[in-house]
VMD Tcl script that builds the backbone (N, CA, C; Angstrom):
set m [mol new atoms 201]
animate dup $m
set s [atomselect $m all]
$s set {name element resname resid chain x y z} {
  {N N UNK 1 A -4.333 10.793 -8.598}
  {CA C UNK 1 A -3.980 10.226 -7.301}
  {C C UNK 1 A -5.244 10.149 -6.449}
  {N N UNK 2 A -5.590 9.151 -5.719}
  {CA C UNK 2 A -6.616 8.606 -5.290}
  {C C UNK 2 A -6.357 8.912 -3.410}
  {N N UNK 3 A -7.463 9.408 -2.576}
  {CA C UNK 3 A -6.853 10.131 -1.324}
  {C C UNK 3 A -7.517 9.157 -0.757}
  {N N UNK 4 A -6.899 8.246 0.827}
  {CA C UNK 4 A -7.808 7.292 1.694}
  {C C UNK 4 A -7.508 7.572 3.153}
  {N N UNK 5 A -8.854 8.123 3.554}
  {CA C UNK 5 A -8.832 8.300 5.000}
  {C C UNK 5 A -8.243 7.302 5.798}
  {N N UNK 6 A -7.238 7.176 6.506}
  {CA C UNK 6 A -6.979 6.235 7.512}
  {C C UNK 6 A -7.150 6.225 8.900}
  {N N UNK 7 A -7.069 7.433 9.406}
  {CA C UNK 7 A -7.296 7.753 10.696}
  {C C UNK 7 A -5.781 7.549 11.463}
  {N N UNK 8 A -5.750 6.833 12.246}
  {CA C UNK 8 A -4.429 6.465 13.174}
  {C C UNK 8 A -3.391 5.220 12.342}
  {N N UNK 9 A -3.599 4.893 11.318}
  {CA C UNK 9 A -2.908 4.484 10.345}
  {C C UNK 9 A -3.426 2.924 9.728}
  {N N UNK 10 A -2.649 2.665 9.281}
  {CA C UNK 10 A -2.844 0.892 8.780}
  {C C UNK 10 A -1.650 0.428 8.044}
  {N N UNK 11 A -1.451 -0.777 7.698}
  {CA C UNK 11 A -0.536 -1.987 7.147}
  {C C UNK 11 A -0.551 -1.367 6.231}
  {N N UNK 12 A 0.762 -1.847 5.372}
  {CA C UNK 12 A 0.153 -1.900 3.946}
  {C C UNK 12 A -0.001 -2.579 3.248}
  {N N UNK 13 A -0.113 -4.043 3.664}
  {CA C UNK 13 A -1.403 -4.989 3.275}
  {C C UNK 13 A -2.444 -4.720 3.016}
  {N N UNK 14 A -3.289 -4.456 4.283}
  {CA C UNK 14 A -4.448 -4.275 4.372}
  {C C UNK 14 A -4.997 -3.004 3.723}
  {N N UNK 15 A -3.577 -1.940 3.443}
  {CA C UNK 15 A -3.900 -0.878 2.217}
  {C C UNK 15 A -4.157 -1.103 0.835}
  {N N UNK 16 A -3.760 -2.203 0.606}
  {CA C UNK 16 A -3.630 -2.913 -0.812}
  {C C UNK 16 A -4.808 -3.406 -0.843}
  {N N UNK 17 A -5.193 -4.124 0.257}
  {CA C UNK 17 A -6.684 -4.945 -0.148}
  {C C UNK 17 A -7.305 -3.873 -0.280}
  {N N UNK 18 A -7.795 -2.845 0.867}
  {CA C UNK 18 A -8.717 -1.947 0.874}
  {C C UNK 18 A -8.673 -1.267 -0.651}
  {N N UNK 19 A -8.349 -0.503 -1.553}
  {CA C UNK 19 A -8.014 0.128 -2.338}
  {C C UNK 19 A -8.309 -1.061 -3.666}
  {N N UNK 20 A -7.979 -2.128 -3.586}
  {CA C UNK 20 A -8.414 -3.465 -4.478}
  {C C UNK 20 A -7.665 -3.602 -5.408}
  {N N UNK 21 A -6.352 -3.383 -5.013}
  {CA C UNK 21 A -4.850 -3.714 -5.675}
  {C C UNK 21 A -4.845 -4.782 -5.729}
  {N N UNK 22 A -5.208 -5.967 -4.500}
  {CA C UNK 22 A -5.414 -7.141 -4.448}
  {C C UNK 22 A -6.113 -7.529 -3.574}
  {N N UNK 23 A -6.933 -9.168 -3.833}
  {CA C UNK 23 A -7.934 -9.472 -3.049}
  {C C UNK 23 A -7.712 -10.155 -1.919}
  {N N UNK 24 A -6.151 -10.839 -1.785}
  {CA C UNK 24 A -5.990 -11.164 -0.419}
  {C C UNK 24 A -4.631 -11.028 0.169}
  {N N UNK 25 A -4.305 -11.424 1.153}
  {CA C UNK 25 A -3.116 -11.419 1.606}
  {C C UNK 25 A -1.716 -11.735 1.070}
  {N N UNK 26 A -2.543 -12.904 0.650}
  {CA C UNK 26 A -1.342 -13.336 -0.344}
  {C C UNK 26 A -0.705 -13.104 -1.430}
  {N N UNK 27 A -1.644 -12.496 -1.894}
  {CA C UNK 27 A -1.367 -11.522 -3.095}
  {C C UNK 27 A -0.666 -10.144 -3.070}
  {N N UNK 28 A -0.836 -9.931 -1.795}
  {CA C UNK 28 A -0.570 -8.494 -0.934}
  {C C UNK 28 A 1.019 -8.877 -1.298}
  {N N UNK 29 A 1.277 -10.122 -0.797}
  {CA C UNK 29 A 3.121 -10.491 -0.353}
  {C C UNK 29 A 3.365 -11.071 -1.402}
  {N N UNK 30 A 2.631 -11.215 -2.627}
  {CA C UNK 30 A 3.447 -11.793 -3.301}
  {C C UNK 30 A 3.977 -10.965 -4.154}
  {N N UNK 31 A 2.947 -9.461 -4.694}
  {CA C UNK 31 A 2.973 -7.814 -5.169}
  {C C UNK 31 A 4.243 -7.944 -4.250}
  {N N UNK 32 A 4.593 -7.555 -2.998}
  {CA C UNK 32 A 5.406 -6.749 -2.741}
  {C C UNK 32 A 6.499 -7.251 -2.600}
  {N N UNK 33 A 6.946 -8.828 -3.070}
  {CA C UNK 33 A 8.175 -9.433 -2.898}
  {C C UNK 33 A 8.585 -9.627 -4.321}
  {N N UNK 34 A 7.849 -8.846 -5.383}
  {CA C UNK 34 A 8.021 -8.588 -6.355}
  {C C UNK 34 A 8.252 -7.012 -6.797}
  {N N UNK 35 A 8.468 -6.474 -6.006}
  {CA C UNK 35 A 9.231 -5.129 -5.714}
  {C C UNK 35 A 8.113 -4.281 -6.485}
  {N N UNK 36 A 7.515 -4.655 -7.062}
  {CA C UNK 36 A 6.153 -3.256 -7.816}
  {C C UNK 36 A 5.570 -2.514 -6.952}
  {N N UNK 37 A 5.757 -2.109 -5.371}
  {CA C UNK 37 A 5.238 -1.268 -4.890}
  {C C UNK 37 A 6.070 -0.256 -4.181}
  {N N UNK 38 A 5.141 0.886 -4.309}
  {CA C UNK 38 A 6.558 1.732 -4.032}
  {C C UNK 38 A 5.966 2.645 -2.536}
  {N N UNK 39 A 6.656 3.076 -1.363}
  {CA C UNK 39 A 6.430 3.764 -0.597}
  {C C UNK 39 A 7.218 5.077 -0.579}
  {N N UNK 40 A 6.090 6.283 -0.936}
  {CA C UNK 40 A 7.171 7.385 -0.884}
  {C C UNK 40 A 8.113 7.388 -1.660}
  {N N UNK 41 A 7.717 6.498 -3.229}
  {CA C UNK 41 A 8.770 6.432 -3.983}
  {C C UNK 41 A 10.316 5.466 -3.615}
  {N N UNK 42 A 9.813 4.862 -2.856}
  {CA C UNK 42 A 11.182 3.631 -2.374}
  {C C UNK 42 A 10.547 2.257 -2.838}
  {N N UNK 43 A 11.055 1.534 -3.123}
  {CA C UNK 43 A 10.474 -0.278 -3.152}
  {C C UNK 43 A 10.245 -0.087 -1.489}
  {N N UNK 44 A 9.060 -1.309 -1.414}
  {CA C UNK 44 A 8.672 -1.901 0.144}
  {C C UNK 44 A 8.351 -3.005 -0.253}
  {N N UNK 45 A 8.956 -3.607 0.639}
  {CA C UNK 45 A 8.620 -5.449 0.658}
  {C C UNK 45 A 7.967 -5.815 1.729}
  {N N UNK 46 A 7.768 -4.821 2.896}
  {CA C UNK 46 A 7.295 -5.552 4.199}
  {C C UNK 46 A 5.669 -5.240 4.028}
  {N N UNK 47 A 4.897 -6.536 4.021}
  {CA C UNK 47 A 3.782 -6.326 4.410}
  {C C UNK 47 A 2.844 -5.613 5.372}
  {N N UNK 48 A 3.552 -5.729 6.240}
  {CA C UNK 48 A 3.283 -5.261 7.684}
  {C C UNK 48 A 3.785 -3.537 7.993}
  {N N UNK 49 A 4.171 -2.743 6.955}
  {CA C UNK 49 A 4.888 -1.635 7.090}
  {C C UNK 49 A 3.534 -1.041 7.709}
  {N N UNK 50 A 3.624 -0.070 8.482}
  {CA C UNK 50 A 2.857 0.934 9.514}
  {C C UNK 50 A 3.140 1.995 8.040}
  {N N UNK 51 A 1.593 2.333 7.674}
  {CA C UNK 51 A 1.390 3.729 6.565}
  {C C UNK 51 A 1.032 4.781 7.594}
  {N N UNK 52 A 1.290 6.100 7.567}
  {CA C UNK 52 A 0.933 7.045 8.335}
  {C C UNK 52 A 0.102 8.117 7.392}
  {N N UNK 53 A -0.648 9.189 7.844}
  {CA C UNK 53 A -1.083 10.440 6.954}
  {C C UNK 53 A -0.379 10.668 6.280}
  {N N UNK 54 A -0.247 11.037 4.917}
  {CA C UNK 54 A 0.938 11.670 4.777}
  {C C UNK 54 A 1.682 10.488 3.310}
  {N N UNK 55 A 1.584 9.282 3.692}
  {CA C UNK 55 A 2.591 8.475 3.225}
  {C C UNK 55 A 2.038 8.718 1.622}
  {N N UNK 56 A 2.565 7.772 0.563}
  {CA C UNK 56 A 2.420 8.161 -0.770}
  {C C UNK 56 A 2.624 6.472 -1.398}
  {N N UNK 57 A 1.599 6.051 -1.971}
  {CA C UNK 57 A 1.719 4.009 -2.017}
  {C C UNK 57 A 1.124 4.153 -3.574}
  {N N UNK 58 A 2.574 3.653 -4.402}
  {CA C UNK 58 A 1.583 3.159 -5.973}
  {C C UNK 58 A 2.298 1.499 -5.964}
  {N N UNK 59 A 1.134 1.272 -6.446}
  {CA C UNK 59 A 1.142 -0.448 -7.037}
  {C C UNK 59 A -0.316 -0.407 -7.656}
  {N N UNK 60 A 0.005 -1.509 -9.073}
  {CA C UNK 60 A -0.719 -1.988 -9.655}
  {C C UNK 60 A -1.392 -1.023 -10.418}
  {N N UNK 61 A -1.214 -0.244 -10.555}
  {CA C UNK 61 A -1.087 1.102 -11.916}
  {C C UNK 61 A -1.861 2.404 -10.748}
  {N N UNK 62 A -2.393 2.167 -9.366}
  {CA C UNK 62 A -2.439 3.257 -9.066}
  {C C UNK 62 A -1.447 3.598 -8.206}
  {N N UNK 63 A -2.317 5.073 -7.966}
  {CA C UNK 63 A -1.358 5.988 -6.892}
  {C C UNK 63 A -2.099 6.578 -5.682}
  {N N UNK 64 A -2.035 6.296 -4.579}
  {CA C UNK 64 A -2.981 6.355 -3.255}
  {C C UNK 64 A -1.959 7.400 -2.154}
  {N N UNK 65 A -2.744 8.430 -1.665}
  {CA C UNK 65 A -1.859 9.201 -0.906}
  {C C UNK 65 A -3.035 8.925 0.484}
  {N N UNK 66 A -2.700 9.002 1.840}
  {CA C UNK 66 A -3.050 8.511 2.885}
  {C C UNK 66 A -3.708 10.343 3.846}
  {N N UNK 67 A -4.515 10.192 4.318}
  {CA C UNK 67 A -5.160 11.428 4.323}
  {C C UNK 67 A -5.468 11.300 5.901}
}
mol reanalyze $m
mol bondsrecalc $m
mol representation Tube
mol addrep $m
């Protein structure tokens, strides 16, 4: 499991790019309207979900915990 400083939080779009799950946005929504990503172990489809410390995000064979 791979740990990423966020500070006061981020998308989880822009968690996906950062981490290089995928290279753009669109790819971001198209991963997650294809249900392969999981928050905290739930499917997430919303791009725009607010990640906090704490949260727990696998897609695309990894696993990223938010620090």
């Amino acid at each position: 499991m791979d740990e990423v400083e966020v500070g006061n939080g981020i998308r989880l779009g822009q968690l996906l790019k950062l981490v290089g799950v995928v290279d753009t946005g669109g790819a971001a929504k198209e991963l997650l309207e294809s249900g392969q990503v999981l928050l905290n172990g739930q499917p997430e489809t919303r791009r725009g979900a607010q990640l906090a410390v704490g949260d727990v995000v696998q897609a695309g064979g990894r696993t990223v915990r938010l620090t």
